[in-house]
C-alpha positions as CSV (number, residue, x, y, z in Angstrom):
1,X,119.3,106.7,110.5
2,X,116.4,105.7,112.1
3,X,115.0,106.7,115.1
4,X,115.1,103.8,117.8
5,X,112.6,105.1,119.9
6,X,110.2,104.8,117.1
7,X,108.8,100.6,116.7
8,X,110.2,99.1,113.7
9,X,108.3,96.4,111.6
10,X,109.7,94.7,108.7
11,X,107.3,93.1,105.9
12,X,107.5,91.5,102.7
13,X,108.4,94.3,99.8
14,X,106.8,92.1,97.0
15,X,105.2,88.6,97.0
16,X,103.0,86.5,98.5
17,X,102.7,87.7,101.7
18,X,103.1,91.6,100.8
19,X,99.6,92.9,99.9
20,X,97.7,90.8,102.8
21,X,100.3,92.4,105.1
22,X,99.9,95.8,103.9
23,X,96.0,95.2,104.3
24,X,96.3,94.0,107.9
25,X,98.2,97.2,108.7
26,X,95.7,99.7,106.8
27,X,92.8,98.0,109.0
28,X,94.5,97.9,111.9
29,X,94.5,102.0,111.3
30,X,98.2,102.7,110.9
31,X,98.4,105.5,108.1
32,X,101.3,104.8,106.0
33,X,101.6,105.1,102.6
34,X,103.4,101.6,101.1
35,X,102.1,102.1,97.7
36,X,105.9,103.9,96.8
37,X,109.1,102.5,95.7
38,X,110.6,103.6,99.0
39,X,111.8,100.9,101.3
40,X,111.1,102.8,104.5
41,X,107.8,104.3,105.2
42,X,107.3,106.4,108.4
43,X,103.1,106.0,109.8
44,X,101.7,109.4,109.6
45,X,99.3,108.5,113.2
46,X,101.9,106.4,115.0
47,X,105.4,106.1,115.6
48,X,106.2,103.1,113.4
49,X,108.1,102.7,111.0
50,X,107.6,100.0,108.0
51,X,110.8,98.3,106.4
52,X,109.9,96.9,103.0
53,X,112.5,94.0,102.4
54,X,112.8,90.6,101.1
55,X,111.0,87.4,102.7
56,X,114.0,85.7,103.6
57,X,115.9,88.6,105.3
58,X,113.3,89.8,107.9
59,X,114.0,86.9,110.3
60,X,117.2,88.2,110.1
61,X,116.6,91.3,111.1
62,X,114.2,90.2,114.0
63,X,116.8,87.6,115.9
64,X,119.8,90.5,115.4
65,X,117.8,93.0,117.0
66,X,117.4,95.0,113.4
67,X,113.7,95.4,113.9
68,X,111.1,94.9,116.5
69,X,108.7,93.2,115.0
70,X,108.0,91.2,111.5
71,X,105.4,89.8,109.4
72,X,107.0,86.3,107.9
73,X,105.7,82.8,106.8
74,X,106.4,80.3,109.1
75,X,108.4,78.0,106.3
76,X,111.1,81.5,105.8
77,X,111.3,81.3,109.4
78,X,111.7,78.0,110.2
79,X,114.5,77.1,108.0
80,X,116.3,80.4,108.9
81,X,116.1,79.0,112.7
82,X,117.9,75.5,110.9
83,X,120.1,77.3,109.5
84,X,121.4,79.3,112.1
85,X,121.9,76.6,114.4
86,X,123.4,74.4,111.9
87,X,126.4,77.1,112.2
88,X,126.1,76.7,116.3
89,X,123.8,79.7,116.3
90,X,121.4,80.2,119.1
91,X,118.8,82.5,117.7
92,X,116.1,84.5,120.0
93,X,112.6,85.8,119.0
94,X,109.3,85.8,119.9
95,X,106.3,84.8,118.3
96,X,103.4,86.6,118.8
97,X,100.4,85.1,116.8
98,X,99.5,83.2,114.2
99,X,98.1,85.3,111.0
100,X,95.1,84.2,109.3
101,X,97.0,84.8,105.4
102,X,99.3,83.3,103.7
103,X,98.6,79.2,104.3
104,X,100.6,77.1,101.9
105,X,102.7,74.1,102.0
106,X,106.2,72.6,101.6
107,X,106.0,69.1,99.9
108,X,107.6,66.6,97.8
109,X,106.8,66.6,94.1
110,X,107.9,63.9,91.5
111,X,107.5,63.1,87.8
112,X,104.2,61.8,86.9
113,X,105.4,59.3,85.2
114,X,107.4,58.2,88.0
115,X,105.6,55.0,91.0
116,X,105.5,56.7,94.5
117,X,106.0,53.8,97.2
118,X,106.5,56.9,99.8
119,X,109.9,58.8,100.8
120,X,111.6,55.2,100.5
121,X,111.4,56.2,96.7
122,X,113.9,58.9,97.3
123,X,117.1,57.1,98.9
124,X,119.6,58.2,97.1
125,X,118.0,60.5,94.4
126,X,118.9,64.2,94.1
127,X,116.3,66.6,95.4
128,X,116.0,70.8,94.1
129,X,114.6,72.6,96.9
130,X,114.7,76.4,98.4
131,X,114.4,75.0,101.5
132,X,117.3,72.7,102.1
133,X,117.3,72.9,106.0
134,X,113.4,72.0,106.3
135,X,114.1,69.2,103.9
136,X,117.4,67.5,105.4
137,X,115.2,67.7,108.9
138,X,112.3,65.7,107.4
139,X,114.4,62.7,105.7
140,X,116.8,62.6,108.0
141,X,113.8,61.8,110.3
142,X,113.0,59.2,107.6
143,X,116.3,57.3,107.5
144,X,116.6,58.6,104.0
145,X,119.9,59.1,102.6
146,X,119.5,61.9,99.9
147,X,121.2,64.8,97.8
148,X,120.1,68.3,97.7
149,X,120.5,71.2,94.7
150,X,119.9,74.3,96.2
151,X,117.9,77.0,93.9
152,X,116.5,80.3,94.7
153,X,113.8,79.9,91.9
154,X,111.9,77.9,89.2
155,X,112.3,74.7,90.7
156,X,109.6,73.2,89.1
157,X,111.9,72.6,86.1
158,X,114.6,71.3,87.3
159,X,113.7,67.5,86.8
160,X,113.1,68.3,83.0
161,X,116.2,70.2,83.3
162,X,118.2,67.2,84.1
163,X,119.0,69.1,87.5
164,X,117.4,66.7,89.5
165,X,115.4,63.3,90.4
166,X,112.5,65.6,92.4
167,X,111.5,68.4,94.2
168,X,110.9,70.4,97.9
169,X,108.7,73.3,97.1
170,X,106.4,75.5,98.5
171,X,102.7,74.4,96.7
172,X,99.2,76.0,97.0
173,X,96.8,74.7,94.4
174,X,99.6,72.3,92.8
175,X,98.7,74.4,89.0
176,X,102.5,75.0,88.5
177,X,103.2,71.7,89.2
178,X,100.8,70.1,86.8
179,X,102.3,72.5,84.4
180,X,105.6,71.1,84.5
181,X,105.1,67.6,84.7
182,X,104.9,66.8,88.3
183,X,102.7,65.4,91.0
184,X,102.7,65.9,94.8
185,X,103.4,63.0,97.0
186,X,104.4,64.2,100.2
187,X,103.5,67.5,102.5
188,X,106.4,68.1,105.0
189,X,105.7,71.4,106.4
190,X,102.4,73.5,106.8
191,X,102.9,77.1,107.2
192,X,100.9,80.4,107.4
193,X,101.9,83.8,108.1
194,X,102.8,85.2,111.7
195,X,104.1,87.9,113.8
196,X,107.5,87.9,115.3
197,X,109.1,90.1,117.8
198,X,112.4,90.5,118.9
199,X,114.0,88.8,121.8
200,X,116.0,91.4,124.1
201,X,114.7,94.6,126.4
202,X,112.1,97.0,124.5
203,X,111.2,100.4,126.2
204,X,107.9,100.6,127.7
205,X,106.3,102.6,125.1
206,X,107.5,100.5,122.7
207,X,105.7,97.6,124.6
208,X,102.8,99.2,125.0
209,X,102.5,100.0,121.3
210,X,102.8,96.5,120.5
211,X,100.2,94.8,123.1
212,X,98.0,97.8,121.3
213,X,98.8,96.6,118.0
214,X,98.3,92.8,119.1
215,X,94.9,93.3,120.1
216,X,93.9,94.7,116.7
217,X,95.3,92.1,114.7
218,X,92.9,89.8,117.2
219,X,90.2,92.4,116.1
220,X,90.7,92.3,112.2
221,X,91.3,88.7,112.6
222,X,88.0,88.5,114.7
223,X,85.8,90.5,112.5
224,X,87.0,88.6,109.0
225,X,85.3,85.8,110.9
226,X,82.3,87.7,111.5
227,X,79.4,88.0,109.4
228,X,76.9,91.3,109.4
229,X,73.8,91.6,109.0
230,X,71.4,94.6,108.0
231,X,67.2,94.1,107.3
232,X,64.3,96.2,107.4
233,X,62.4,94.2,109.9
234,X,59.7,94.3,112.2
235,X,60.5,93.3,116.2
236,X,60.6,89.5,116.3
237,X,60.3,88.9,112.8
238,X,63.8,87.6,112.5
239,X,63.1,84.0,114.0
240,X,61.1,83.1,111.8
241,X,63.4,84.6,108.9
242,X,66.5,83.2,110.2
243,X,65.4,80.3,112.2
244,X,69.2,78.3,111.9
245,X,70.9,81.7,113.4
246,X,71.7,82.0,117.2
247,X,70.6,84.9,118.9
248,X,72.4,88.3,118.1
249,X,75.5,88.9,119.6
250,X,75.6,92.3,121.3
251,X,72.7,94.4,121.3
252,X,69.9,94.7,118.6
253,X,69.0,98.3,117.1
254,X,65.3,98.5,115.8
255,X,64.1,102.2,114.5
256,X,60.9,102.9,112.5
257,X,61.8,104.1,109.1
258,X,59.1,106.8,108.2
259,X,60.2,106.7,104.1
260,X,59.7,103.1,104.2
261,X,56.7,102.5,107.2
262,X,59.4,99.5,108.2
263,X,61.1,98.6,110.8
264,X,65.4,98.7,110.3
265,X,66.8,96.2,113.0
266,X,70.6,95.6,113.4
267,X,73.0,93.5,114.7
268,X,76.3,91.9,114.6
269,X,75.9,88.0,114.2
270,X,79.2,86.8,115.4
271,X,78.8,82.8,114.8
272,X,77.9,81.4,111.0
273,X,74.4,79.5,110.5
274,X,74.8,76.1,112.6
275,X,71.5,74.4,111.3
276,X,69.9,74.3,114.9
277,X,66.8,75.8,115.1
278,X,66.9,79.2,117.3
279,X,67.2,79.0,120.5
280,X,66.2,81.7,123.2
């Protein structure tokens, strides 16, 4: 069994949000070896432990208490929460933050051959979606009267299949779609990856672990942002190199370089180009 006192964090075993989630664990320095078939990993320089499960389950496990925390998209989550209290469910969790990985999109998507007057065009048609919850919400907010086919996978096919009139999928660059003979025409839901937490008591050390772990998420998140930059330089020689670039965030570090008879400035520029000139 597993030990409770240790903080439990559920992520994606395999697909789209499973390698971007390992990253953001590796560089937020939690040691753990993922790279196994096991579905349990125990952090070598902390006491977590990682779960390794499907998308769907893990906000599950969250709102019964299974885990502490989880890494999930917001569209799994969302129509888990629909679910739930469709069956007079009142789930509890906590969302911590937004992620910076994993954006994508839940729209509409009909046959190219087909005239798109807007979700008018769907009264009464039968829709294939993974997401039937997320999809009811959205046309019943519509007024439109519609039926849904519920499949787990390759629902890009089912209007060639005969299975249905359209589709509810998730879409990024729409490729798949274009493959099988579709087009979007509606987005319905925007999602991106996040971090949930439990609702309920959590011991103190637990706690602490996670404000810990919060603030270096902000950190990774904060330095993908960040731009670096390294020149051999002499003192003041950068405004007239860089003349778009604010000043240097933090402090500037010049030392002569012997090898080179240069000098070897650097800094941390926090904030892209903004095509001002430089101001003091």
């Amino acid at each position: 069994m597993l030990d409770n006192t240790r903080l439990r964090i559920a992520i994606q075993k395999s697909g789209r949000l499973s390698e971007d989630s390992r990253e953001l664990l590796s560089r937020c320095g939690i040691k753990v070896n993922l790279h196994t078939q096991r579905l349990i990993a125990l952090a070598e320089n902390m006491p977590i432990d990682i779960l390794r499960v499907r998308d769907d389950d893990i906000p599950g496990l969250v709102m019964d208490g299974v885990v502490d925390l989880g890494i999930i998209g917001e569209n799994v989550l969302e129509e888990e929460l629909l679910s739930r209290r469709a069956q007079g469910e009142d789930p509890r969790y906590f969302t911590l933050r937004r992620l910076d990985f994993g954006g994508c999109r839940l729209s509409l998507a009909t046959p190219v051959d087909e005239a798109w007057n807007g979700p008018a065009a769907l009264d009464g048609k039968r829709i294939a979606t993974s997401y039937p919850h997320l999809l009811k919400r959205y046309l019943d907010q519509k007024g439109i009267s519609f039926k849904s086919c519920l499949l787990n996978g390759s629902v890009e096919v089912a209007p060639r299949a005969g299975l249905a009139d359209a589709i509810c999928d998730l879409v990024s660059t729409g490729a798949t779609l274009e493959a099988n003979g579709l087009r979007e025409v509606e987005v319905i839901y925007r999602s991106k990856a996040c971090l949930i937490q439990r609702d309920g008591e959590m011991a103190d050390a637990k706690q602490q672990l996670i404000d810990r772990l919060l603030t270096r998420i902000q950190g990774v998140i904060q330095a993908r942002e960040s731009k670096y930059i390294m020149m051999h330089a002499r003192p003041n020689a950068w405004k007239k190199w860089l003349p778009c670039c604010r000043a240097p965030s933090g402090r500037l570090f010049c030392r002569w370089q012997a090898t080179s008879s240069a000098w070897l400035c650097t800094w941390s520029a926090a904030k892209p180009c903004s095509g001002r000139p430089w101001k003091n």
